[in-house]
N, C-alpha and C positions, 0 to 999 in steps of 0.2 A: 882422498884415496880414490883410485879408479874403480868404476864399480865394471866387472869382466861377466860375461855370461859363462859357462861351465860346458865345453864340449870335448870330445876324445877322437879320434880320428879311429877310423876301422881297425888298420893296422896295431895301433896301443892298443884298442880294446882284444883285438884277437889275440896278444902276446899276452897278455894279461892272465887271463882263460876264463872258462866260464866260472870257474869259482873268486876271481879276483876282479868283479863288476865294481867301480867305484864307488863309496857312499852318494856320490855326488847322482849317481844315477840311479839308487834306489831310495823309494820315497818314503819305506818306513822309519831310514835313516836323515831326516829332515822334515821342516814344514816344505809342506806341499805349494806347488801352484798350479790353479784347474785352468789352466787357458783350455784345456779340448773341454769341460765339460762347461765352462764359461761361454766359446762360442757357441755353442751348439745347442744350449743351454740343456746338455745331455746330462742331468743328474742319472742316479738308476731308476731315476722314477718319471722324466722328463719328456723330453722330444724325442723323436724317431720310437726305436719301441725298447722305452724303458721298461720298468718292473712294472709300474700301474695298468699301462698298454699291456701290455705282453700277457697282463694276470686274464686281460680278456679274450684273450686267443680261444680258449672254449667256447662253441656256439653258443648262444642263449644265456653266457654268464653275464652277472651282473658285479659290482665291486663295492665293498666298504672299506673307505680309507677312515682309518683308528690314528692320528695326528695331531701334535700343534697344529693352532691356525696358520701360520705361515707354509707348512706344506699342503693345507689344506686350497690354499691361494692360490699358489702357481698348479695345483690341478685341476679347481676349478677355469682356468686360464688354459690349462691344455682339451681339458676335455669338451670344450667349446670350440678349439681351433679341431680337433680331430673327429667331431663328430660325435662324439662318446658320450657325452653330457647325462641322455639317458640312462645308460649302464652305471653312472657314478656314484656313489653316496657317503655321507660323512658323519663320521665322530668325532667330535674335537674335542682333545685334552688339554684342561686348564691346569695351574699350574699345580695344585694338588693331584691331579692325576699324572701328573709326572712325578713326584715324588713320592705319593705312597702306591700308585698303581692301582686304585681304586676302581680308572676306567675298564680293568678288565669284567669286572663284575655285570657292564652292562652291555657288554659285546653279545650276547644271545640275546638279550632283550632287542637292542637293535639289529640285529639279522633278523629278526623275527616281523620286525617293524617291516621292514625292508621288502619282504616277503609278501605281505600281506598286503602290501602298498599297491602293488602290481597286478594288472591286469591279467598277466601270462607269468603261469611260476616258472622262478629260473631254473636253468639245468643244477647250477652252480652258486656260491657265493665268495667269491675270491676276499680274505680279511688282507688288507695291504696295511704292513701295519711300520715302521719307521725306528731309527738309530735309537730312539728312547726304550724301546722296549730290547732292544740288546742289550743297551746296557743296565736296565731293570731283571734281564736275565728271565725273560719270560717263555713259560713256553706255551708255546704257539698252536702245537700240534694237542696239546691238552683242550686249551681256548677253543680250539676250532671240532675239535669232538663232541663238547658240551653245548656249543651253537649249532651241531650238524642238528644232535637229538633233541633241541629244543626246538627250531623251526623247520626240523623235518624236508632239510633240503641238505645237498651237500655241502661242507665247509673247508675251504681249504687254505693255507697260509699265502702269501706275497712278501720277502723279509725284502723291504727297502731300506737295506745299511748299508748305506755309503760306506763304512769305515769297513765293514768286511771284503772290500773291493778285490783284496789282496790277501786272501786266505783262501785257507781250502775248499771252500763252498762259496762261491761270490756270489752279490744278489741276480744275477741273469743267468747262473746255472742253479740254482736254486729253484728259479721262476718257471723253468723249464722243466725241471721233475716236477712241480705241482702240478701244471699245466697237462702232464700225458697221466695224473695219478688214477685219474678217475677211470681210466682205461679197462675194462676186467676180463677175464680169460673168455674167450671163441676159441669156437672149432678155426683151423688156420685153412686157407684159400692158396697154394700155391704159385697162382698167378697174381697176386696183392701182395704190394710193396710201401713201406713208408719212408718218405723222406723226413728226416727228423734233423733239428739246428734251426730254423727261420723264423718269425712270424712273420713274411711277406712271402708272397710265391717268389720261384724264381724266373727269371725273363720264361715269354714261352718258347723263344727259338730254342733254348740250353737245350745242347743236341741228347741231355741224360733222358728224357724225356722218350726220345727217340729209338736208342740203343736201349733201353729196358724192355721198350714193345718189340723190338725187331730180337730180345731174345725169349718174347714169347706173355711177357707179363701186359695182363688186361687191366688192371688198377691199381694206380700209383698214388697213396693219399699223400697230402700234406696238410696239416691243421689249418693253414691259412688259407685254403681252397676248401673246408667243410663246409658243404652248407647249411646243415642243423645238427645238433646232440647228436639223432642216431649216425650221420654218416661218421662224425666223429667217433664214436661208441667203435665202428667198424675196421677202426685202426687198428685193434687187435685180432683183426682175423690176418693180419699180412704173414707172411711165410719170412722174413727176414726183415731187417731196418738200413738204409742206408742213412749214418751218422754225415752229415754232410757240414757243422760246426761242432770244435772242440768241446763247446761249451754244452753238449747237450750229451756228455758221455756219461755223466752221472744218471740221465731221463735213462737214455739207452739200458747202461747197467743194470738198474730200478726194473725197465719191461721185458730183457730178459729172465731177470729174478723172476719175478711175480709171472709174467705171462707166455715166458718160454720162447719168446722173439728173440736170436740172434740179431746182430749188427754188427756191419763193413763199416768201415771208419774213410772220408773219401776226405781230400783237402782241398782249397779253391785255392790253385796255384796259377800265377803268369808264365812259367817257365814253360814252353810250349813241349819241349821234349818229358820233360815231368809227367805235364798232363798226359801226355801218350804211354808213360810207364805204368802211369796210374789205372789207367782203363786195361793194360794188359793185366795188371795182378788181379782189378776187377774180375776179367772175364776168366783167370786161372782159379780164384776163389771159386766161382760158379761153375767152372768145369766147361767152360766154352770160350772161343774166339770172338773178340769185339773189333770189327771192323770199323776203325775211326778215318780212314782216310781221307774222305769228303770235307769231315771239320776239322783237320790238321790244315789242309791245304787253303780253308776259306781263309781259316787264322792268321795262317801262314801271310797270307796274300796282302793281309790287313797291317801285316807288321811291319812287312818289307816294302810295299805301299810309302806308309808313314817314315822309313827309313830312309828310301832314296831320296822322299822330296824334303826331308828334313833332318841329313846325317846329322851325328855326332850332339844331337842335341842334350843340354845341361840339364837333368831336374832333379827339382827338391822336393822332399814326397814325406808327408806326414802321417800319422795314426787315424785318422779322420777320414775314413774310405774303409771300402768293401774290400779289404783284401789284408794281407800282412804288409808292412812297413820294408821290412830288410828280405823277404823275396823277392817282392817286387821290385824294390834298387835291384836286386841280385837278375831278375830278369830282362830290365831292362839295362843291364851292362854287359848281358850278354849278349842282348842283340845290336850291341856295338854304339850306344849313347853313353853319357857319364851322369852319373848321380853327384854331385856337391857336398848334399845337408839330408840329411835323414833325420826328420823327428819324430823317435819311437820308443816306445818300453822293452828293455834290453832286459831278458831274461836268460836264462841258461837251455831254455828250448832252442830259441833264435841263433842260438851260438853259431851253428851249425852253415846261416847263411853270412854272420856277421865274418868268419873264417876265410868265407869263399869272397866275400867282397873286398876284404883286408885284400887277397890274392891278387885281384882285379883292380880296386881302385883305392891304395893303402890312406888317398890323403881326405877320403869322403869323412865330414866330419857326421859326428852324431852326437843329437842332444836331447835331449828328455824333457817334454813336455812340462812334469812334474815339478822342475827343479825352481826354484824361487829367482836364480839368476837369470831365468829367461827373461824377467821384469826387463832388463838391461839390452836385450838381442836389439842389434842394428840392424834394421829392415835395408839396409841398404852396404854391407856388409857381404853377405854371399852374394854368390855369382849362380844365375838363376834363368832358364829363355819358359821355364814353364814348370808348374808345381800340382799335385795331385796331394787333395785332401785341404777343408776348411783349413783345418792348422797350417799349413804350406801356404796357403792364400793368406793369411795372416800376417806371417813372417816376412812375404814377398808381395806388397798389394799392387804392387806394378807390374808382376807377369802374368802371363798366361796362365790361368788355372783351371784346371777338373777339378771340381768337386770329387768325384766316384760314388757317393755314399746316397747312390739315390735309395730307397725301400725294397722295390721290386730285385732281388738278389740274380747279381749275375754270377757263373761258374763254370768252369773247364773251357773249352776252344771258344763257346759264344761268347764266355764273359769278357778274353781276350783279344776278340775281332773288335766283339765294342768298345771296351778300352781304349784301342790304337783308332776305330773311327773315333770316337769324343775328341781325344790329342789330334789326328788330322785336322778336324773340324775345327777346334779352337786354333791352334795355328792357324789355319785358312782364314777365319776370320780378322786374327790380328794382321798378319800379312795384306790381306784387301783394305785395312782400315787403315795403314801407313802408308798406303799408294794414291789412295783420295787426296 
């Protein structure tokens, strides 16, 4: 029997509607396959900044991973490649502490160990703790009050469950309210502002930088620009939050609660007229005009640039990048290129651009990462001059590819001008290498 990969074309999926998404494209209705978390070897706890990473985004914290050996292995293995090694520590459960849970008994003893070990006490101690204790039903926030008062530091959770990927809480908005928990009420500064979503800065040209001091704000924190506990500590003196990832709207919610910070919700969109809508309702929110024209027009320049000397070009754009999957097609079909193959996780949010692309380009197919028939995809099947995102370089090892998913976080007109340089750039190079 032929074995077929599973894809839908725009069109189908838009006539469908967002409530008649295929089984074949959601993955709690099937066994899975992690080809993104495979390349990338991006578990939630992994490369780039999974949960482990991410639980250290507090200055001065340190982390206990509570673990089988085997995740204990590939962290030892990351936190060597990332520098981190010192911040790390470990408790391994054998296989009695997986089935009766015993190891939790000695989680304050070892925080306390941990503590004491050290030369400089930490601000923090992040318990990163794994899908065993989900499913032992543990709770964590209990464990971690009984370790705060016993070694007299802060304690606080890191849920590295894979399996909750896809629930209400997933491990990297979870990681996220712990991470701003320790935060505690200040008198608020007017002119201090937090970006909140990243653990990497974002590029420094991002013109947001720019437009927040030209409307008067003197300090803009972001966690991953703190350079010890107190600057950190000082994030609750900001006068507002800009939410700048979806995933950090649980943190947000959490410090308006507790510490009386609103937060703007802003998107990292390619659609260049977007971006321009977006900074208008910005600057309506805040009761003023934001003058974007300078980086409309650099964007601008960069898009159109890349369009004359490269019209109408194909690409196939996976989940594996700094940005959304089906806006992105969405934006670059409007700036008069074609998308092919989009592979991405089709939710009932994205509807909205998967609609607009049906519109535009009804025969772009789309496939889902997750699906176990991807085993099967013909790398030599779509039609492709260049692909954005590991996963796209995968499928397509023969064209042109961007990555996009560097650390340092690109957004609004600058993430867009660099976008379309990298695509110049890589074009240019292939172009010069077939002329030798």
């Amino acid at each position: 029997m032929e074995k077929e990969v599973y894809y839908i074309t725009a069109a189908e999926l838009a006539e469908r509607g967002r409530d008649g998404i295929p089984d074949e494209l959601q993955s709690s209705k099937h066994l899975i396959y992690s080809s993104p978390a495979t390349l990338s070897f991006n578990s939630p706890g992994a490369q780039g900044f999974g949960v482990k990473r991410a639980g250290l985004a507090v200055p001065g914290s340190v982390e206990l991973l509570v673990a089988p050996g085997c995740c204990g292995r590939n962290t030892t293995m990351l936190s060597e490649l990332g520098g981190y090694s010192e911040r790390f520590f470990y408790l391994l459960m054998d296989d009695t502490d997986i089935v009766t849970g015993r190891h939790l008994n000695k989680i304050s003893k070892a925080v306390k160990e941990v503590v004491d070990s050290l030369e400089e006490r930490p601000s923090a101690v992040m318990i990163c703790i794994t899908c065993v204790d989900a499913l032992l039903g543990t709770d964590m926030d209990r464990v971690c009050r009984k370790a705060s008062d016993y070694a007299g530091v802060p304690v606080l959770p890191c849920y590295m469950y894979a399996l909750t990927r896809e629930g209400r809480v997933p491990p990297m908005t979870a990681v996220r309210k712990s991470v701003y928990s320790l935060l505690e009420k200040r008198e608020k500064k007017s002119t201090t502002v937090n970006l909140l979503g990243e653990f990497a800065p974002f590029l420094d040209d991002t013109e947001l930088y720019e437009i927040l001091r030209g409307l008067g704000v003197k300090k803009i924190n972001e966690i991953s620009r703190c350079k010890d506990f107190e600057e950190y500590l000082s994030m609750a003196e900001a006068n507002f939050n800009l939410v700048l990832n979806p995933e950090c709207r649980l943190a947000a919610e959490d410090i308006r609660k507790r510490l009386d910070i609103p937060g703007i919700e802003l998107t990292r969109l390619y659609q260049i007229d977007k971006i321009h809508r977006q900074y208008e309702l910005l600057g309506g929110a805040l009761g003023v005009k934001i003058d974007d024209g300078k980086y409309y027009e650099a964007a601008m320049e960069a898009v159109e640039r890349f369009s004359q000397k490269y019209p109408e070009t194909v690409f196939a754009i996976g989940e594996c990048l700094n940005g959304g999957s089906f806006e992105l097609a969405l934006a670059l079909l409007r700036y008069g290129h074609h998308v092919s193959e989009i592979y991405g996780t089709v939710s009932s949010e994205n509807f909205i651009y998967i609609k607009k692309i049906a519109a535009i380009s009804p025969d772009t197919r789309i496939y889902t990462n997750l699906s176990p028939t991807m085993l099967y995809y013909d790398c030599g099947e779509g039609k492709a001059d260049i692909t954005i995102g590991k996963d796209a370089e995968y499928y397509h090892p023969n064209c042109v590819n961007v990555p996009w998913n560097q650390e340092r976080q690109p957004f609004g007109y600058s993430g867009l001008r660099h976008l379309f340089e990298e695509l110049e750039e890589a074009m240019d190079k292939t172009a010069e290498g077939r002329t030798r």
